[in-house]
C-alpha positions in Angstrom: 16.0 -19.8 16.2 16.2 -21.6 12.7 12.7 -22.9 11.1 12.8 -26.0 8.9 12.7 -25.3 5.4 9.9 -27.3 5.1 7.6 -24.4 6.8 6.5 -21.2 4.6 8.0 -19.6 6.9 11.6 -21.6 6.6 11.2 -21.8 3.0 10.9 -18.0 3.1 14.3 -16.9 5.4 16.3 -19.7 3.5 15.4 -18.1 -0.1 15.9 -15.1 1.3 19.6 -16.0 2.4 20.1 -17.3 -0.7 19.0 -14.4 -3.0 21.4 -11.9 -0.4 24.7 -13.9 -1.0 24.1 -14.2 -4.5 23.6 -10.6 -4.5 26.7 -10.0 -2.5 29.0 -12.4 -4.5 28.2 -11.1 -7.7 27.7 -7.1 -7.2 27.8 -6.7 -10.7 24.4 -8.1 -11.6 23.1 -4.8 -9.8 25.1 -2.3 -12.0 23.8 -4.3 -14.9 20.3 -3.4 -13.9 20.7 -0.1 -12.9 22.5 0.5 -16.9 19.5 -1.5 -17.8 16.9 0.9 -16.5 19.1 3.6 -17.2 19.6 2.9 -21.2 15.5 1.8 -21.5 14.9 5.3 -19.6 16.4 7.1 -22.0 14.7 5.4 -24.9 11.5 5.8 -23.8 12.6 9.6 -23.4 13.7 9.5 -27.7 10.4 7.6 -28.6 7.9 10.3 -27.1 9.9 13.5 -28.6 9.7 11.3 -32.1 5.9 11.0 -31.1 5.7 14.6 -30.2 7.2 15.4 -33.4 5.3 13.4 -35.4 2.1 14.5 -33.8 3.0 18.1 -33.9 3.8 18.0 -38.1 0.6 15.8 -38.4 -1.5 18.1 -36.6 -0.5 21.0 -38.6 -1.0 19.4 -42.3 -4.1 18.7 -40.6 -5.0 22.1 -40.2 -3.8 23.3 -43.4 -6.1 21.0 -45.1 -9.2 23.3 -47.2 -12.2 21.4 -47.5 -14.3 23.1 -50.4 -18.1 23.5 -50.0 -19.7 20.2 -51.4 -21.5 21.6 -54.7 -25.2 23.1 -54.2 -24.0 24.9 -51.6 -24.0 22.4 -48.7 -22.5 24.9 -46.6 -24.3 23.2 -43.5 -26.0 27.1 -43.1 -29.7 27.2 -43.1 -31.8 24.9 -45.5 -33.5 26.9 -48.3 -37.1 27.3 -48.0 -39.1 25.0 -50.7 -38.9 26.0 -54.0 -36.6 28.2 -53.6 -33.1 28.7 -55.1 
């Protein structure tokens, strides 16, 4: 049973036929996606312990940051009581 290509269905099996014997006379075009996925698997792997890294010596200067009391004592605590100190 062949379909004419000029059918979506035709078109469809003869592109099909097309992309399997390219596959199968050129096997190496596989490999070279497999390394492909491989080599941007393992950079994506290096970029988020950079970011990890990054993050983790960001958060801690962070932390380590004192923030004085502004002057008048705007220590956010209660507000003083009109005219008093």
């Amino acid at each position: 049973m062949t379909s004419s290509p000029l059918t979506p269905h035709g078109y469809l099996l003869m592109e099909l036929r097309r992309r399997i014997d390219r596959a199968r006379a050129t096997p190496e075009l596989g490999a070279s996606a497999i390394e492909w996925v491989i080599i941007t698997g393992i950079l994506v792997v290096i970029a988020a312990a950079v970011g990890a890294v990054i993050w983790n010596l960001v958060t801690q200067e962070a932390e380590g940051i004192v923030i004085p009391d502004a002057p008048g004592g705007g220590g956010g605590g209660e507000a003083p009581a009109p005219g008093g100190p």
